[in-house]
Phi, psi and omega in degrees: 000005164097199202280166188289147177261146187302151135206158136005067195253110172274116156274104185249114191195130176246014145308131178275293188340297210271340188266006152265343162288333181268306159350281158318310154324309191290316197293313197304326191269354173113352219269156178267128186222138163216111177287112174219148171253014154306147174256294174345294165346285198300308165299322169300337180282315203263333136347312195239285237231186189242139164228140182256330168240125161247131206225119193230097184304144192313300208268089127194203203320172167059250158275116200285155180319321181314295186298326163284276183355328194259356183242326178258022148266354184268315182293346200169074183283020161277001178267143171304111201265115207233112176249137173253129217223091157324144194294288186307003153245037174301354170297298191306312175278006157300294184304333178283324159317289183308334168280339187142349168329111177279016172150159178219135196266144148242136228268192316288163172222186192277158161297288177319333152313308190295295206280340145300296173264024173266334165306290147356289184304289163290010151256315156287328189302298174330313162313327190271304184319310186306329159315302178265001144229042159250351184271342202263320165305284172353277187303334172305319183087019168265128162095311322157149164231101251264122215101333040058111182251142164139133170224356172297198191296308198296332148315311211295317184301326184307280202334314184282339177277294167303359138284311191284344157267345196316303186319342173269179165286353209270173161341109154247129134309127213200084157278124159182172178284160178315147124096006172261045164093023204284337183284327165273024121276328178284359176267339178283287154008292155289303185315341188220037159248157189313336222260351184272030183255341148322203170246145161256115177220131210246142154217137167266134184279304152357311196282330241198159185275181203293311207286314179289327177277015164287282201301342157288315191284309145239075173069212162167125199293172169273169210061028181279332180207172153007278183275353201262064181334292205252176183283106194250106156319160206212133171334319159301319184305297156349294197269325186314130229083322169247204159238165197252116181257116175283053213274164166076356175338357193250352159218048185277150188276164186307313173323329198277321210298320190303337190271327185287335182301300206283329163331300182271019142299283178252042172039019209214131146220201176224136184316124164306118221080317178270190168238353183302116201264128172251144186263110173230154180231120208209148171266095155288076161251152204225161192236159185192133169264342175276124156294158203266339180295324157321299182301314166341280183327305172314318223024072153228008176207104212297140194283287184321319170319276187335286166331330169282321187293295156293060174295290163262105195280150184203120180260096162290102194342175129283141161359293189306341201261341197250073153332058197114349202245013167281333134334317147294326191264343185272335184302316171306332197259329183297314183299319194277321140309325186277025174044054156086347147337132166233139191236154166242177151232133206273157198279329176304313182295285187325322187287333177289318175287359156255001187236022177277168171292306186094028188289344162282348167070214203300326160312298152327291211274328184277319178320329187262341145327292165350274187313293187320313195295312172318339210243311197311344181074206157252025170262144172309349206246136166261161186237159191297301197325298207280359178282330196200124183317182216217006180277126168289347169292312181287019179209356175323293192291009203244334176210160178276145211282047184258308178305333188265003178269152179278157204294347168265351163293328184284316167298339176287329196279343194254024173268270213330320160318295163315325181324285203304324185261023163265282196314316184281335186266355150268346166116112148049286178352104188291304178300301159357273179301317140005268145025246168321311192274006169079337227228159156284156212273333183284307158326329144305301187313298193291349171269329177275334135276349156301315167254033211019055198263146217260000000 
């Protein structure tokens, strides 16, 4: 995502040791920093200025960590809230979590933890700008397609092709996998052709059996069967004028395919039971999830057919392949789900949902939008279980196995670490690391056999 973006950080900590060195460090990394080691302090500031971070120790003077956090999620509930936290205050960082904390560091720790995960922070964040002003291009009609979220590269190639074709008549194919949207290109498609004051008429051939999607697509007099009281106009019929959306084309049956060839021959059939030729003038595009030249191969999809259909081939990426724009489509789903509502999403949860597959595509990511907002109650923040599945075999590669651990594993586990990289940057040397840690050398002793470090 390129070099780290600058941002805007209050540092609030009233330790001096640790807030001019962590001061320093952040200005050294680029970041704009103002300190103060009030917790009062600290709310009155944020009152007034804007922050994209705030990093804040639990203990301290006037007002506790807490009362900021609640305060700089009230000024701007996109900022990032960072708690630092003491080994003797694991209640207190439970609770900062449940308010909104977006992670909490325990003390003591390296600067560079911190400075990693404000990089972190400001590559998504950069991502979310770039986003909403490309949502803004988007709503423009620049570049776009109307209905259609997405810019990325892989985007980009669609976009030009369903502008350069709308305006004809011909065929368009439309290859892609379930749920990455094939009905919106074929509506963009409509939308942006002469025909689009017409009709759009969508059938899944997939849905429906042999005898009933004959009599959908076109029709059937009355006394044609059983059942057939009346006279039923049939989707081309409908569609006369406007266009016709074929989904699932890979899995209409051979029977139907001979009679749809001759539609898109001669522009003409006849109602099932009749003899009467109706005549229509109609635009045909069709979906596939399969390539359909496979099925070809199969003689399971008649080669002339193929060929009328595929005039204009048109491939739509899967999700994974769509660089940047899962950032785009869950802000879209949010803005669009949340009744008027406004929710976030924490940039840690988001870098994970940017780095999921995604095998459900666009259709995936909005169901679990969907949910999370459905699931939140009244809190604002969607929480990760409902953003991205929770089966651990699809997500083992995708986050690290700290998250799924409880907030007190993750501190035993980040002392020890610490441990081992206080003791190595000092040679061994016990009284040293001692020291450095703040703690006494009997203390160490007992930590360092508690955690069997030699």
């Amino acid at each position: 995502m390129g070099e780290r973006p600058s941002m805007r950080v209050l540092l609030v900590e009233d330790e001096i040791s640790i807030a001019v060195t962590l001061r320093d460090d952040l200005e050294e990394a680029g970041h704009l920093v103002e300190h103060t080691a009030d917790g009062q302090q600290a709310i009155d500031i944020l009152q007034q200025q804007a922050f994209d971070c705030v990093i804040t120790d639990v203990r301290l003077p006037s007002k506790d960590g807490l009362q900021v956090l609640q305060a700089a999620k009230r000024a701007r509930p996109d900022t990032e809230v960072l708690m630092m936290t003491g080994y003797a205050t694991v209640e207190q960082a439970v609770e900062a979590m449940r308010l909104g904390a977006d992670d909490y560091i325990q003390k003591p720790f390296l600067n560079a933890h911190v400075l990693d995960r404000l990089a972190r922070i400001g590559r998504v964040r950069a991502l979310i700008q770039e986003n909403a002003l490309l949502r803004q291009e988007l709503d423009g009609g620049r570049g776009s397609l109307p209905g259609v979220i997405g810019n990325s590269r892989a985007m980009d190639t669609v976009i030009k092709t369903v502008r350069t074709v709308a305006q004809n008549d011909a065929s368009v194919l439309i290859e892609g996998e379930s749920g990455t949207g094939k009905e919106r290109i074929a509506r963009a498609i409509h939308t942006l052709s002469h025909r689009k004051d017409k009709p759009f008429v969508a059938l899944s051939c997939g849905a429906l059996p042999d005898t009933l999607l004959e009599t959908e697509l076109f029709g059937h007099e009355k006394g044609a069967f059983t059942d057939a009281q009346k006279l039923r106009r049939g989707r081309f019929e409908i569609a006369s004028g406007g266009t016709i959306f074929l989904d699932d084309i890979d899995d209409m049956p051979l029977s139907v395919q001979v009679k749809l060839l001759r539609v898109l021959q001669e522009r003409e059939f006849e109602r099932v039971g009749g003899e009467q030729l109706i005549k229509v003038d109609i635009r045909v595009v069709s979906a596939t999830k399969v390539p359909l030249m496979d099925l070809v191969r199969q003689q399971r999809f008649r080669e002339d057919l193929f060929y009328r259909l595929n005039v204009v081939p048109v491939r739509l990426p899967p999700l994974r392949e769509r660089d940047g724009d899962v950032a785009l489509l869950a802000q879209h789903f949010v803005e669009k789900l949340g009744a008027g509502r406004h929710y976030t999403i924490k940039t840690d949860v988001l870098e994970s949902m940017l780095g999921y597959s995604w095998p459900g595509n666009v259709r995936e990511l909005e169901n679990h939008v969907a949910q999370a907002i459905a699931m939140a109650g009244g809190a604002t923040v969607l929480k990760r279980e409902h953003l991205l599945p929770v089966d651990k075999t699809r997500r083992a590669a995708l986050e690290p196995p700290t998250q799924l651990q409880s907030l007190r594993e993750i501190m035993v586990n980040a002392e020890r670490e610490h441990l081992k990289v206080v003791l190595k940057a000092v040679g061994g040397h016990r009284t040293k690391a001692a020291s450095v840690l703040g703690i006494s050398r009997k203390v160490l002793w007992e930590k360092l056999r508690d955690y069997g470090i030699e």
